[in-house]
C-alpha positions as CSV (number, residue, x, y, z in Angstrom):
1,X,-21.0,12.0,-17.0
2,X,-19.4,10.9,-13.7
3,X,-17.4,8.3,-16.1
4,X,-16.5,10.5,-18.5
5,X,-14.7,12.6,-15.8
6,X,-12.8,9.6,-14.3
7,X,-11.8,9.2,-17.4
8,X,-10.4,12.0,-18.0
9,X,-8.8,12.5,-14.7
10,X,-6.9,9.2,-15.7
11,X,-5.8,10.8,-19.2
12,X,-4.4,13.9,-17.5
13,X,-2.7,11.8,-14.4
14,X,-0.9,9.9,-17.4
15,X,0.2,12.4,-19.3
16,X,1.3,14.8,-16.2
17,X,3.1,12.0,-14.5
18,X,6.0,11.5,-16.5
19,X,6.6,15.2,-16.9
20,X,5.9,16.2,-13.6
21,X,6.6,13.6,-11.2
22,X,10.4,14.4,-10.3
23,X,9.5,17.8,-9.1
24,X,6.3,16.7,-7.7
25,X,7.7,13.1,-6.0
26,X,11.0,13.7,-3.9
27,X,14.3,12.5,-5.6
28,X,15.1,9.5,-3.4
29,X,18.4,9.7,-1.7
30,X,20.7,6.7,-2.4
31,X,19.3,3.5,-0.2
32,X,21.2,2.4,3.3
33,X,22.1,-1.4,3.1
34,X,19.2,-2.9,4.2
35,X,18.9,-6.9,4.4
36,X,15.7,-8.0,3.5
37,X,13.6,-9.9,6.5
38,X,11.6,-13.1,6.6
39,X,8.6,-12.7,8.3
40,X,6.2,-15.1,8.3
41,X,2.2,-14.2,7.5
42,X,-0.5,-15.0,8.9
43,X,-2.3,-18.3,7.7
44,X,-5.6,-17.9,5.4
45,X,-8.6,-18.6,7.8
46,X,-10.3,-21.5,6.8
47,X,-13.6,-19.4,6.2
48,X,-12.1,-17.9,3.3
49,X,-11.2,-14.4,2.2
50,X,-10.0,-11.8,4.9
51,X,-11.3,-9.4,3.2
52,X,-15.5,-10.5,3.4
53,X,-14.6,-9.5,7.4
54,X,-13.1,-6.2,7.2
55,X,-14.7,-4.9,3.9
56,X,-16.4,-1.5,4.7
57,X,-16.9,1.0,2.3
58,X,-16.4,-0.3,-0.9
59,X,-16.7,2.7,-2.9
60,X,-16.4,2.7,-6.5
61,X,-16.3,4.8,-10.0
62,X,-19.5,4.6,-11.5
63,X,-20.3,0.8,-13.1
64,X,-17.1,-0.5,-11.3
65,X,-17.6,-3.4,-8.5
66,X,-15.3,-3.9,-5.4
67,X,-15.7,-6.9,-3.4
68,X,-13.8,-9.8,-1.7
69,X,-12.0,-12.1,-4.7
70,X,-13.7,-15.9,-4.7
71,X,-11.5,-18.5,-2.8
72,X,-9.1,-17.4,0.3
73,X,-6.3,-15.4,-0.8
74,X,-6.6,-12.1,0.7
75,X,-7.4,-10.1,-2.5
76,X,-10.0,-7.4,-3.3
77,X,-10.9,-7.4,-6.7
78,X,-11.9,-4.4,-8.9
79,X,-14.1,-5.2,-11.4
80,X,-16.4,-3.3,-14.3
81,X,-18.9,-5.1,-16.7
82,X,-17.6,-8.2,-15.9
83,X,-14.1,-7.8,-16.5
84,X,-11.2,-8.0,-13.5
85,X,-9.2,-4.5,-13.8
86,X,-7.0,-5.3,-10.8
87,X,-6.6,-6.3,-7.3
88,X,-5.8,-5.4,-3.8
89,X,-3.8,-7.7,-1.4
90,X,-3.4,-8.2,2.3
91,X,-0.7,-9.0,4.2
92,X,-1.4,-10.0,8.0
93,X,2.0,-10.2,10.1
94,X,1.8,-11.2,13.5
95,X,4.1,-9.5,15.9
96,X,5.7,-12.6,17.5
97,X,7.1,-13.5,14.0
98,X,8.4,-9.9,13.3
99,X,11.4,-8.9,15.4
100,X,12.4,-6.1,12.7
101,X,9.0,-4.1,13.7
102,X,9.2,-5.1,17.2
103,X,12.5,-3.8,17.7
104,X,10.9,-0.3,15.6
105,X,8.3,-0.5,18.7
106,X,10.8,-0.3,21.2
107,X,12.9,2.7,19.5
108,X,9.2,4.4,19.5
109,X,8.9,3.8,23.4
110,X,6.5,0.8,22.9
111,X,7.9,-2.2,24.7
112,X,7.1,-5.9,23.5
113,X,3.8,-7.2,25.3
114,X,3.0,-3.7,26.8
115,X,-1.2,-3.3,26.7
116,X,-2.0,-0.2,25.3
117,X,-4.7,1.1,23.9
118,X,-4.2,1.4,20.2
119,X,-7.0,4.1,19.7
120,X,-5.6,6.4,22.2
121,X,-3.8,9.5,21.0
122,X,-0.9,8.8,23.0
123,X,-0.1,5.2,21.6
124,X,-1.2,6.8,18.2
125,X,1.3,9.0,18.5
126,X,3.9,6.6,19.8
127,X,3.6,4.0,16.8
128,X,3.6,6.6,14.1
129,X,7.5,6.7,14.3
130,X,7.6,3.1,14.4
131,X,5.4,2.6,11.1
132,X,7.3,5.5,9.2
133,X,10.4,3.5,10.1
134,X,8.9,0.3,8.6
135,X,7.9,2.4,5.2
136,X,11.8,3.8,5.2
137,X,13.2,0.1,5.2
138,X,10.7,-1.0,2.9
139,X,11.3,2.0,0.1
140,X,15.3,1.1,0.7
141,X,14.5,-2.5,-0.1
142,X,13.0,-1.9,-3.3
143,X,15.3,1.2,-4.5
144,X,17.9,-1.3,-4.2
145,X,16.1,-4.3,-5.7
146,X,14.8,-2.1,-8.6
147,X,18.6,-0.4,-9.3
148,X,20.2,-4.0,-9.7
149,X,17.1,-4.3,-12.0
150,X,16.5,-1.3,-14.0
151,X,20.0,0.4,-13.7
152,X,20.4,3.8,-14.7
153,X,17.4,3.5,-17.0
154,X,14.6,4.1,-14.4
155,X,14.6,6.6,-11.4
156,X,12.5,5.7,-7.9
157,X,10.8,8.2,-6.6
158,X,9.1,7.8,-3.2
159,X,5.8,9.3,-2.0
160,X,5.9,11.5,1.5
161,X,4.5,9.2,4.2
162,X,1.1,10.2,5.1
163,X,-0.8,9.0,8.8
164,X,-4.3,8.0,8.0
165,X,-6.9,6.4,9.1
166,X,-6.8,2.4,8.4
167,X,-10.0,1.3,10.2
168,X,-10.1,2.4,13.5
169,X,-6.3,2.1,13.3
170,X,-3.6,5.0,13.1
171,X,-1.9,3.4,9.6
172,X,0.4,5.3,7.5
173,X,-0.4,5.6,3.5
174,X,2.6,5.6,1.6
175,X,3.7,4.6,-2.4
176,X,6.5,5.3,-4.9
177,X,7.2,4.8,-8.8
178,X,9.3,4.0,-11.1
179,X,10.1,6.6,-13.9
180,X,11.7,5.8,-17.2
181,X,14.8,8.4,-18.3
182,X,13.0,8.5,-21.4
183,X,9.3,9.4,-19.9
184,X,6.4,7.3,-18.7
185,X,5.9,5.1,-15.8
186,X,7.3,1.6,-15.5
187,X,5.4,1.0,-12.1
188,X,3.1,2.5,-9.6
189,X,3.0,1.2,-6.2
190,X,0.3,2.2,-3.3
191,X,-0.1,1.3,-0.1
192,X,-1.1,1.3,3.9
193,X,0.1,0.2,6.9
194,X,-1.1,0.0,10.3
195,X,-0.6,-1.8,13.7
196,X,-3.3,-3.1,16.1
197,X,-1.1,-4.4,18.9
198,X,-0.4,-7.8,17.8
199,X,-0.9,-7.5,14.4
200,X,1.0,-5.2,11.2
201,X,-1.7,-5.1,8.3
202,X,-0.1,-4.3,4.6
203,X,-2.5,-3.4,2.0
204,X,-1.0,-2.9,-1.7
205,X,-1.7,-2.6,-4.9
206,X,0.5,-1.4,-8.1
207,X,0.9,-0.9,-12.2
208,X,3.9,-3.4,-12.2
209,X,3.9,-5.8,-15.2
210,X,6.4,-7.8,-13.1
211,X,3.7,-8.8,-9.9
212,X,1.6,-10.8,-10.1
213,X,-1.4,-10.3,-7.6
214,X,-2.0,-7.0,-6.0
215,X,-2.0,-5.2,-9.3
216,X,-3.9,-3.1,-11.9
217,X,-3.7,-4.1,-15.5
218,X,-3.3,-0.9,-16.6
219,X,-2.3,2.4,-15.2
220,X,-5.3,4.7,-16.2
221,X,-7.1,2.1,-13.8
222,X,-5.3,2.8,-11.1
223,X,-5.0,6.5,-11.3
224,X,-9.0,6.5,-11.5
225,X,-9.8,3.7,-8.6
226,X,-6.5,5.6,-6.5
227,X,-9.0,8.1,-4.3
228,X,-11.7,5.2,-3.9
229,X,-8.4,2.9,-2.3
230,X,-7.9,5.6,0.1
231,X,-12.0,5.7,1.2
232,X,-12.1,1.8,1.4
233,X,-8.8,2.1,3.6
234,X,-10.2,4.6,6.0
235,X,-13.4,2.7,6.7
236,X,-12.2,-0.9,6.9
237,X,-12.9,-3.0,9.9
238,X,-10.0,-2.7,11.5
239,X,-9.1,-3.9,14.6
């Protein structure tokens, strides 16, 4: 019963989003010039996926599986009866290598090498400017990656920032999507960030034919596992 209902939920969020989504999603505002930075990650640890260490709750529809991927990239992979529906990736940036965010830090009143106490309200309340900032740039970089690609024939809409829970972490939830002229979705993108002192955790997934890891197969998929992401964000082990 409790899969019959996911599955309809799934139906209806396909249908309604194509008609609904530019009243529901904010029409996003032509993107500033933004150049894209090159930050590097942090390397896979030896011991293998990231995600057998912070994995938490790993709640599910009914007969689907979440656990870490085999091997060390940082996936999560979503599986039922056997067969892979998608993936979730982590990115791990360390702030030495990341002068965009550090510089977002110290515009929030956070200066480079300060020791605060990341589960205080106060520093929660100082870095949530500083993370919004880092979802702005990123939803400029890919309105203006996705117009040279799409052109006139798809619109972007972004997804309000949300502050959540990542962990123990104040994170920000935030997503967008890509809307044909003619109706449908052409992608679906989803994802956290948060910031633990020294470290800026990114945790995607997406319906985007075009990406290759961090994705779900099909939409329906990702519509139904969406509010199960948000529970297995909240309760990750985190910092």
């Amino acid at each position: 019963m409790l899969r019959l209902y996911h599955l309809l939920l799934g139906s209806i969020l396909i249908v309604s989003i194509p008609v609904g989504a530019k009243f529901l999603l904010p029409q996003f505002s032509p993107p500033k010039e933004v150049k894209p930075t090159t930050v590097a990650k942090l390397p896979n640890p030896n011991e293998g996926n990231i995600w057998q260490k912070i994995l938490g709750n790993s709640a599910a529809p009914t007969n689907w599986q979440v656990a870490a991927c085999e091997g060390n990239a940082p996936l999560l992979c979503i599986s039922s009866k056997g067969k892979l529906l998608g993936t979730v990736e982590i990115n791990v940036y360390p702030l030495a290598n990341n002068e965009d965010f550090r510089k977002k830090l110290l515009a929030a009143g956070i200066p480079t090498g300060s020791q605060v106490d990341y589960q205080s309200s106060k520093y929660q309340t100082q870095v949530l400017p500083a993370l919004k900032a880092w979802v702005e740039d990123h939803y400029a970089a890919f309105a203006k990656d996705r117009q040279g690609k799409y052109g006139k024939q798809i619109t972007f809409s972004a997804y309000p920032p949300q502050p959540v829970p990542v962990g123990k972490l104040q994170g920000i939830r935030y997503g967008f999507a890509e809307l044909k002229q003619q109706g449908g979705v052409e992608e679906q993108h989803i994802g956290h960030v948060a910031f633990d002192g020294s470290k800026l955790y990114v945790i995607t997934t997406a319906f985007d034919p075009g990406t290759q890891t961090g994705k779900f197969e099909k939409l329906e998929d990702l519509a139904i596992f969406q509010p199960y992401l948000y529970a297995i964000a909240s309760d990750l082990h985190l910092p």
